[in-house]
C-alpha positions as CSV (number, residue, x, y, z in Angstrom):
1,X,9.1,-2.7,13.9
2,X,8.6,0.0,11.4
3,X,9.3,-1.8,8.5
4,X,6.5,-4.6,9.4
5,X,4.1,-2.1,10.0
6,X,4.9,-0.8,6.5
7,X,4.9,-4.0,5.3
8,X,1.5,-4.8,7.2
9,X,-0.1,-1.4,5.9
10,X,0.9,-2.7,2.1
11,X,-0.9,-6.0,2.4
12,X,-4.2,-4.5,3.9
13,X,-4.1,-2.0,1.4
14,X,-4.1,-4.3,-1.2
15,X,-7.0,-6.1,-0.2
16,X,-9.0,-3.2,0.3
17,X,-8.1,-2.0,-3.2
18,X,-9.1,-5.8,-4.3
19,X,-11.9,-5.5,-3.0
20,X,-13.1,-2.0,-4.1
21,X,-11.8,-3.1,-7.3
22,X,-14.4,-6.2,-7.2
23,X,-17.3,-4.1,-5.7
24,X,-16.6,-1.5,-8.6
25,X,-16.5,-4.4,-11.5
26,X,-20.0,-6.4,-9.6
27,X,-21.5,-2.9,-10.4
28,X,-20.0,-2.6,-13.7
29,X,-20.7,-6.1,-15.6
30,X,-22.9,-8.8,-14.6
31,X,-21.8,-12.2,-13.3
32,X,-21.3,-13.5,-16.6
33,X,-18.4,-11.5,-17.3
34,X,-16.0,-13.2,-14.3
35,X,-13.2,-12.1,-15.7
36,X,-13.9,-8.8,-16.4
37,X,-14.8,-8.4,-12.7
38,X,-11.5,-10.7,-11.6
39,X,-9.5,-7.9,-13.7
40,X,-11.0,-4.9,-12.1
41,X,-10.1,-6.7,-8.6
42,X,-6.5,-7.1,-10.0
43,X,-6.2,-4.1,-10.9
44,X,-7.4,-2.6,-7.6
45,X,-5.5,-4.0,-5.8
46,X,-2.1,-3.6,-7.5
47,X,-3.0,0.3,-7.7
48,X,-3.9,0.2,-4.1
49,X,-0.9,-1.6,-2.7
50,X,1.5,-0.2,-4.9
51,X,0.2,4.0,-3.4
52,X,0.5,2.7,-0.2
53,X,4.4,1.0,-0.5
54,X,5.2,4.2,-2.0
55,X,4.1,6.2,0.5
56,X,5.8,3.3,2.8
57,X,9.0,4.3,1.4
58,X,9.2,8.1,2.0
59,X,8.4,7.2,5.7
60,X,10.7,4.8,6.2
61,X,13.8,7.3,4.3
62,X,12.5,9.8,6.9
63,X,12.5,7.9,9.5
64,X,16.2,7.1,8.8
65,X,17.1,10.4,8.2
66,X,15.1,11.9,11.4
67,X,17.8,9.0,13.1
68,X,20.7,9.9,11.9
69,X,20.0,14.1,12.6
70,X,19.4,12.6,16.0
71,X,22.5,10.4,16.5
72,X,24.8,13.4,14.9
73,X,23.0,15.8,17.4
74,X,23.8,13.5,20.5
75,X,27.6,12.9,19.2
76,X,27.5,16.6,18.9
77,X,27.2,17.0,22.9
């Protein structure tokens, strides 16, 4: 379940950042510079997803470790 959540959290991320990115470049450049505006989108959106799957990761390593402290506590009893 975690790992779809993370997974979830990347993908929504990344539109938001796409579409920050395209709200940013529609400010920046008028519509005759489509490209420009498709590359600040891009852009956003890689940035975006790729904070958010790194963040992902540390959780998820946590989460593992937080596990296995648990299990070696219970084997402990």
């Amino acid at each position: 379940m975690a790992r779809v959540l993370a997974f979830s959290a990347v993908m929504v991320a990344s539109v938001c950042g796409g579409l920050m990115g395209f709200a940013v470049g529609s400010l920046q450049w008028s519509e005759s510079r489509s490209v420009w505006i498709f590359v600040a989108a891009a852009t956003g959106s890689a940035l975006a997803a790729l904070g958010v799957a790194v963040v992902s990761v540390l959780v998820l390593r946590a989460m593992s470790e937080w596990a296995d402290v648990a299990s070696l506590k219970a084997r402990r009893r």
